[in-house]
RODO-2510 file (C-alpha; in nm, 4 decimals, decimal comma):
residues 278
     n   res          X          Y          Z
     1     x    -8,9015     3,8703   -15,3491
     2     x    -8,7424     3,7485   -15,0355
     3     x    -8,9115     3,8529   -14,7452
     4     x    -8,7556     3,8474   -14,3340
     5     x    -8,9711     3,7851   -14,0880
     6     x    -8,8153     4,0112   -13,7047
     7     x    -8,8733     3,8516   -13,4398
     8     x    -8,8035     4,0313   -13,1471
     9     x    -8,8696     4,0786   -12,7424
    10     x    -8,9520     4,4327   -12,6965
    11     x    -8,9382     4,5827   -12,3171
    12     x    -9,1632     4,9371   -12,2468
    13     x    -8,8298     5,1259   -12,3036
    14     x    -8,8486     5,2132   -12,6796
    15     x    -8,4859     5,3591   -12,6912
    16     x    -8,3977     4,9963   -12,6459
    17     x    -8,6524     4,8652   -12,8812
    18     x    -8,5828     5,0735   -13,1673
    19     x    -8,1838     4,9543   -13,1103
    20     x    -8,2884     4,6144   -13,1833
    21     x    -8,5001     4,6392   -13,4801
    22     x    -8,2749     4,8400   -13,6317
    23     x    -7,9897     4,5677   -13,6127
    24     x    -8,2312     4,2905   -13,7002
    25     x    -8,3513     4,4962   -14,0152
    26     x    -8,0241     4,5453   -14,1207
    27     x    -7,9576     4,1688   -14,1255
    28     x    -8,2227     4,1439   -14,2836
    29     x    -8,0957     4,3514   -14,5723
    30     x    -7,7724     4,2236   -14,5668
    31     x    -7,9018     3,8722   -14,6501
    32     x    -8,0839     4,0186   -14,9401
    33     x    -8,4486     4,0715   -14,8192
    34     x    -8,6561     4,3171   -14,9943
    35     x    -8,9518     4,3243   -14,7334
    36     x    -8,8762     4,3251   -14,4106
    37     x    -9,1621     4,2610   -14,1235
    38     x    -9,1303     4,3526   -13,7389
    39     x    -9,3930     4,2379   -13,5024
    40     x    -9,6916     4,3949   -13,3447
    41     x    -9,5996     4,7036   -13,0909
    42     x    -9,2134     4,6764   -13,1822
    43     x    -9,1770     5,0118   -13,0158
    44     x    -9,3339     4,9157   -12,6644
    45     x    -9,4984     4,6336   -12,4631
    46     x    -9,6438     4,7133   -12,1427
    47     x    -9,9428     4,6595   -12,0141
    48     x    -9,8803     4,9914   -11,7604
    49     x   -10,1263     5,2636   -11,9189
    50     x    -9,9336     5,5116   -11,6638
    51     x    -9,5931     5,4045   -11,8428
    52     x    -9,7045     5,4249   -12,1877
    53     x    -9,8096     5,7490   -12,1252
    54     x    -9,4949     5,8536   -11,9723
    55     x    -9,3013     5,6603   -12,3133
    56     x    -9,5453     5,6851   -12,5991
    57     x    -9,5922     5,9540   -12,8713
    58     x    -9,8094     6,1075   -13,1317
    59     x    -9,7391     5,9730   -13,4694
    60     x    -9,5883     6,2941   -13,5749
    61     x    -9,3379     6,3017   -13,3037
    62     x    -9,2762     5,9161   -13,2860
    63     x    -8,8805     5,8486   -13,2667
    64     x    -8,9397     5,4628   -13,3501
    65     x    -9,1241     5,5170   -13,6719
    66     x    -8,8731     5,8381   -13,8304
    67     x    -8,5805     5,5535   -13,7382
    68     x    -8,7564     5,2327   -13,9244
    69     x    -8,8351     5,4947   -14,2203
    70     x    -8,4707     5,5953   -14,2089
    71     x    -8,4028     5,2213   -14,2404
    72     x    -8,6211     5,1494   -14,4727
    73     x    -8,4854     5,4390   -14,7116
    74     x    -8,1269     5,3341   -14,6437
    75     x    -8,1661     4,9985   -14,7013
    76     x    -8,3775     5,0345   -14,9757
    77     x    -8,6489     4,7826   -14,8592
    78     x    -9,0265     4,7251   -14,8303
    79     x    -9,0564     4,7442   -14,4507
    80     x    -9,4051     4,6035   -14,2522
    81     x    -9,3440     4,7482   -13,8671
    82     x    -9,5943     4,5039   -13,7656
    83     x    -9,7641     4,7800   -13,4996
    84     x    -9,6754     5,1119   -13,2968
    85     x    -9,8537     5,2003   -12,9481
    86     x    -9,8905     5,5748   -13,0194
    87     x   -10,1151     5,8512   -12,8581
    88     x   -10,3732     5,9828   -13,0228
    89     x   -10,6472     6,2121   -12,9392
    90     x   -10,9061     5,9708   -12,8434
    91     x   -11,1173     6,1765   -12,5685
    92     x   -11,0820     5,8402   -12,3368
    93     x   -10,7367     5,8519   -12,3747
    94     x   -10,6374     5,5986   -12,5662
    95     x   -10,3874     5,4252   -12,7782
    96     x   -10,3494     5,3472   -13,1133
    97     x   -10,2592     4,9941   -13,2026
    98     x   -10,1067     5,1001   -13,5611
    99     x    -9,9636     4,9124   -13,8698
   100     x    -9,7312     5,0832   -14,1178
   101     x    -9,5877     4,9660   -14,4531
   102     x    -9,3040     5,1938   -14,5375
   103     x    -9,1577     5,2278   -14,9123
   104     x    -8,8109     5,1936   -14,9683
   105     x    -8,7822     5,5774   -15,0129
   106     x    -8,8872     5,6031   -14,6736
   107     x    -9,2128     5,7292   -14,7204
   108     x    -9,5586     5,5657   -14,5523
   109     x    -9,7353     5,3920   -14,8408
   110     x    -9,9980     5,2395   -14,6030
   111     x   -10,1345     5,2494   -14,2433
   112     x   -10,4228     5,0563   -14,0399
   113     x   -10,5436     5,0475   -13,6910
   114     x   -10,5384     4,7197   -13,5653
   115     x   -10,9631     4,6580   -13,5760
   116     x   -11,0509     4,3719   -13,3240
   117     x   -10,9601     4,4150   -12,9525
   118     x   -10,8211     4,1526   -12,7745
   119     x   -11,0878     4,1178   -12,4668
   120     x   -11,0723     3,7903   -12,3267
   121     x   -11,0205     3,5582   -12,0314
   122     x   -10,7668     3,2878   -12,1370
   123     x   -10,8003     3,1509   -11,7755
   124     x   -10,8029     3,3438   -11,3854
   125     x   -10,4343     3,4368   -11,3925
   126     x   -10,4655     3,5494   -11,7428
   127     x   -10,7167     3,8056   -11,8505
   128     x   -10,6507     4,1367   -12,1102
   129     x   -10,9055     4,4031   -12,1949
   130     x   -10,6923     4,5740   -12,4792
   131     x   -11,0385     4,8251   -12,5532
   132     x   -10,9423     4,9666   -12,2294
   133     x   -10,6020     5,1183   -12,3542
   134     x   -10,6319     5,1139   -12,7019
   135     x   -10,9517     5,2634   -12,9917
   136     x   -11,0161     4,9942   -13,2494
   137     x   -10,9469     5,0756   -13,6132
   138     x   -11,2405     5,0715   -13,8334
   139     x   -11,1038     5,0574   -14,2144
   140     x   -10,9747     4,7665   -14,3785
   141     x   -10,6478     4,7916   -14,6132
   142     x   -10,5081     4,6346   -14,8879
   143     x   -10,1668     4,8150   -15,0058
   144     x    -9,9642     4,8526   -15,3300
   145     x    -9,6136     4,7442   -15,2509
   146     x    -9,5195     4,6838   -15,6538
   147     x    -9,4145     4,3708   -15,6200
   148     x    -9,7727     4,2344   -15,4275
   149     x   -10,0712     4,3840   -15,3041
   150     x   -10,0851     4,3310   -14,9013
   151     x   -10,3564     4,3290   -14,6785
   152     x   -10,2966     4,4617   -14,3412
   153     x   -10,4158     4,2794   -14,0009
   154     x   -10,2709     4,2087   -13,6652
   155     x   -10,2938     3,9476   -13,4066
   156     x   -10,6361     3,9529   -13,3167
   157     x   -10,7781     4,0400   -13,5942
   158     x   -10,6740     3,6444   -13,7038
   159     x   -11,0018     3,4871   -13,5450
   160     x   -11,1849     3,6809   -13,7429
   161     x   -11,2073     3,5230   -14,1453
   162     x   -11,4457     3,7658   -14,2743
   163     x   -11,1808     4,0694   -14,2550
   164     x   -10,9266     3,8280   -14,4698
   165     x   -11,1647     3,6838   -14,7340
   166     x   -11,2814     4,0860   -14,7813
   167     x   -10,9119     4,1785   -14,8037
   168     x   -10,8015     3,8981   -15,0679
   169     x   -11,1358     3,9433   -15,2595
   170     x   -11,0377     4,3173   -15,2618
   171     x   -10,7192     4,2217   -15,4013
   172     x   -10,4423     4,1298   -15,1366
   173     x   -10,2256     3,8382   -15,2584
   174     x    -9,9809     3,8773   -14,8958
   175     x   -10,1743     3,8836   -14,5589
   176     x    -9,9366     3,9706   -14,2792
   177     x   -10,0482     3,9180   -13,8996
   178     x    -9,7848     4,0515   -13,6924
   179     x    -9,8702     3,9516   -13,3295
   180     x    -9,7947     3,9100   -12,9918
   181     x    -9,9760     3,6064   -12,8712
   182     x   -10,0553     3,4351   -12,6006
   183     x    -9,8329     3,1094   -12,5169
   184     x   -10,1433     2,9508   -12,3873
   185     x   -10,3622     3,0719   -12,7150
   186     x   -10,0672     3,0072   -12,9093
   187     x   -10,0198     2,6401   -12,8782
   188     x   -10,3539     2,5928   -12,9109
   189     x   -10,4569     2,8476   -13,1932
   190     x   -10,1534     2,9891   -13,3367
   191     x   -10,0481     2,7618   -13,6280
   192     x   -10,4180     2,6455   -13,7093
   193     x   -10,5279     2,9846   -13,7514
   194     x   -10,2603     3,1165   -13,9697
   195     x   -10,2733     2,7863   -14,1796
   196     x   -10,6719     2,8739   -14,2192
   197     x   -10,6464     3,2207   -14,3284
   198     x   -10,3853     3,1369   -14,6062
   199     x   -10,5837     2,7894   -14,7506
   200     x   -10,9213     3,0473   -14,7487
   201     x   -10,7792     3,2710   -14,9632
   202     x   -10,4914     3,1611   -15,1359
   203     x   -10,2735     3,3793   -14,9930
   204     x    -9,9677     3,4445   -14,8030
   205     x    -9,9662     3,4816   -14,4585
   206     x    -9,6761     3,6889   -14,2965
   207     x    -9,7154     3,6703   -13,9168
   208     x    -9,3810     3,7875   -13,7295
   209     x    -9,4273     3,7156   -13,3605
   210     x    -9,3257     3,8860   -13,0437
   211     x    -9,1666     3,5820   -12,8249
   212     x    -9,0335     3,5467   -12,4630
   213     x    -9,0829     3,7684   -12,1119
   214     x    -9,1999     4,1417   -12,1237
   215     x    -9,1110     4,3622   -11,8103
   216     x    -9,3958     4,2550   -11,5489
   217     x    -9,6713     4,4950   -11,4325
   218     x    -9,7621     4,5256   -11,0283
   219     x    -9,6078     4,1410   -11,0492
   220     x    -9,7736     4,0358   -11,3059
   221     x    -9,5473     3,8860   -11,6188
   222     x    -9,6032     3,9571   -11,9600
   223     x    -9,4954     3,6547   -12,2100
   224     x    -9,5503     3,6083   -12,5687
   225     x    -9,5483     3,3127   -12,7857
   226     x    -9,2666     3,3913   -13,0588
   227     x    -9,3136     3,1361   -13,3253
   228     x    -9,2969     3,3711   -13,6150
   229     x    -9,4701     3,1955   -13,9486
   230     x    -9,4749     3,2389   -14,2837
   231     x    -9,7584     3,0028   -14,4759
   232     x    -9,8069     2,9122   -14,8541
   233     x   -10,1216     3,0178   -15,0343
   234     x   -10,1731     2,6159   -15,0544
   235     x   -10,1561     2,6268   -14,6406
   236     x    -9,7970     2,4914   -14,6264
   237     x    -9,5653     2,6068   -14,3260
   238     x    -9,3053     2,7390   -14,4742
   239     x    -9,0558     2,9200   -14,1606
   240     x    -9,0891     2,8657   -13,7688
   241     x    -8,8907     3,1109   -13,5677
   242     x    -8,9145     2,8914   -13,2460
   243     x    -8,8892     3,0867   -12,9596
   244     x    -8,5485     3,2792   -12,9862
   245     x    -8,4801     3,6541   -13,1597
   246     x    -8,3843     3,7041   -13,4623
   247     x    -8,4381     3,7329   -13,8720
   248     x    -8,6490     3,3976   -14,0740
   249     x    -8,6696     3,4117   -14,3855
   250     x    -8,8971     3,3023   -14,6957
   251     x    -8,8695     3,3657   -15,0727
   252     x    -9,2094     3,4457   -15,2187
   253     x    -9,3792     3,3888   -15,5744
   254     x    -9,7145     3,5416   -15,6162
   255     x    -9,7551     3,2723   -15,9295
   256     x    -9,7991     3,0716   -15,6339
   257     x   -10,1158     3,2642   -15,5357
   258     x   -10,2771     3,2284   -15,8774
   259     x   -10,2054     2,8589   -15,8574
   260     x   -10,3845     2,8225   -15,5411
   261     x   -10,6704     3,0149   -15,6189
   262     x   -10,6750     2,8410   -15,9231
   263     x   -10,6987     2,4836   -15,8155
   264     x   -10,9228     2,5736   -15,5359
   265     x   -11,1256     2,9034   -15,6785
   266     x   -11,3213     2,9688   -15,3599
   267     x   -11,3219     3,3420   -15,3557
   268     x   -11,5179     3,3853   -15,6581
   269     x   -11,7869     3,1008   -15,4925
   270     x   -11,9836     3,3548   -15,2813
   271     x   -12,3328     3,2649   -15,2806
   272     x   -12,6575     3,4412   -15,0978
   273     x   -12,8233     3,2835   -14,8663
   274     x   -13,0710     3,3646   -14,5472
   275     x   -13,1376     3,2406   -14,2259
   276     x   -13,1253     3,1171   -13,9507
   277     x   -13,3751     3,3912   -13,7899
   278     x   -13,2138     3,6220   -13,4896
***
């Protein structure tokens, strides 16, 4: 299976966005990919609450996921959209941060809510309280695509190992962490992480990125890291995006996976233990 990685620099107008995914997808296809992956929130970055409100909308009625399943139909590809911001009915008002895997007749074969929020101070200028605007997710999921099983994660969720080793022991041979990082996180984290959660499990990792400047909010500006990856299940980088838009790509084996797992059978070395106390 060859698999395209999008990567992409979406603004808060999703009109726009959905005009470049579209193209990006279809060179995707062109070139002969059978999964295609877009990055987290490909239909709108803003940190504005007020204009995602004014942009954003249920699933049901969501423009940007009826064109990527249109896309997905007519192209007859596996197709990851890495994340949608969409409404929900959360009584605090607040977003979903939601994965899709779409089947090449169009159809959703697989959602999840992105689970861990990304609440942190990287330094003074640059602090995000995603809980605020969006409802964590609380099930994991590992999807039949036919030609893998996928587990589906994104961004944040990558500091967090536990979630990965549950999804490969649960039978995920593909991992895919669409993102939009942080370029201070990123050059310290990015790689390393991604790199970590393949060698644990003996997966792939998928992880198209988000990359460049996002519109600005009460003059503050929005950048992401780019750097879209895909890693071995041995650990081995395989693509780098770099910073610019456009379509990677990576042919993938899962005999690959049982090698890995098979030289280094780690998943299957769970052992109980106790302590420390508190």
């Amino acid at each position: 299976m060859r698999a395209a990685l999008v990567q992409m620099t979406s603004s808060d107008t999703p009109e726009e966005n959905i005009k470049s995914a579209l193209a990006w997808i279809s060179e995707a296809a062109d070139a002969g990919a059978g999964y295609v992956l877009t990055p987290e929130v490909t239909n709108c970055l803003s940190a504005s609450r007020v204009r995602q409100q004014d942009v954003l909308y249920t699933q049901d009625q969501d423009p940007t996921l009826a064109a990527l399943q249109e896309a997905a139909s007519n192209h007859q590809i596996w197709l990851t959209i890495g994340s949608l911001a969409l409404k929900t009915s959360d009584p605090e008002g607040r977003f979903a941060n939601r994965q899709f895997l779409i089947a090449p007749d169009g159809r959703i074969a697989a959602q999840y809510d992105k689970i861990h929020m990304f609440d942190v101070a990287v330094s003074p200028e640059e602090t995000y309280r995603e809980s605020a605007g969006y409802r964590p997710g609380t099930q994991a999921v590992v999807a039949d695509a036919g030609f893998a099983q996928i587990g589906l994660s994104i961004c944040y969720d990558l500091r967090f190992p536990g979630l990965y080793r549950h999804l490969a022991q649960s039978g995920a041979q593909i991992l895919t962490v669409p993102a939009a990082f942080s370029p201070v996180t990123g050059v310290a984290h990015w790689q390393a992480l991604l790199q970590a959660r393949a060698i644990e499990t003996g997966c792939y990792v998928l992880a198209p990125a988000q990359t460049g400047e996002h519109p600005a909010v009460r003059g503050r500006q929005r950048s992401t890291f780019g750097h879209s990856m895909a890693i071995s299940p041995w650990g081995e980088v395989l693509s780098d995006a770099g910073t610019t838009n456009g379509v990677t790509y990576v042919d993938l084996s899962m005999e690959n996976v049982e090698e890995a797992r098979r030289r280094v059978p780690s998943l299957t070395h769970d052992r109980e233990f106790s302590g420390p106390d508190g």
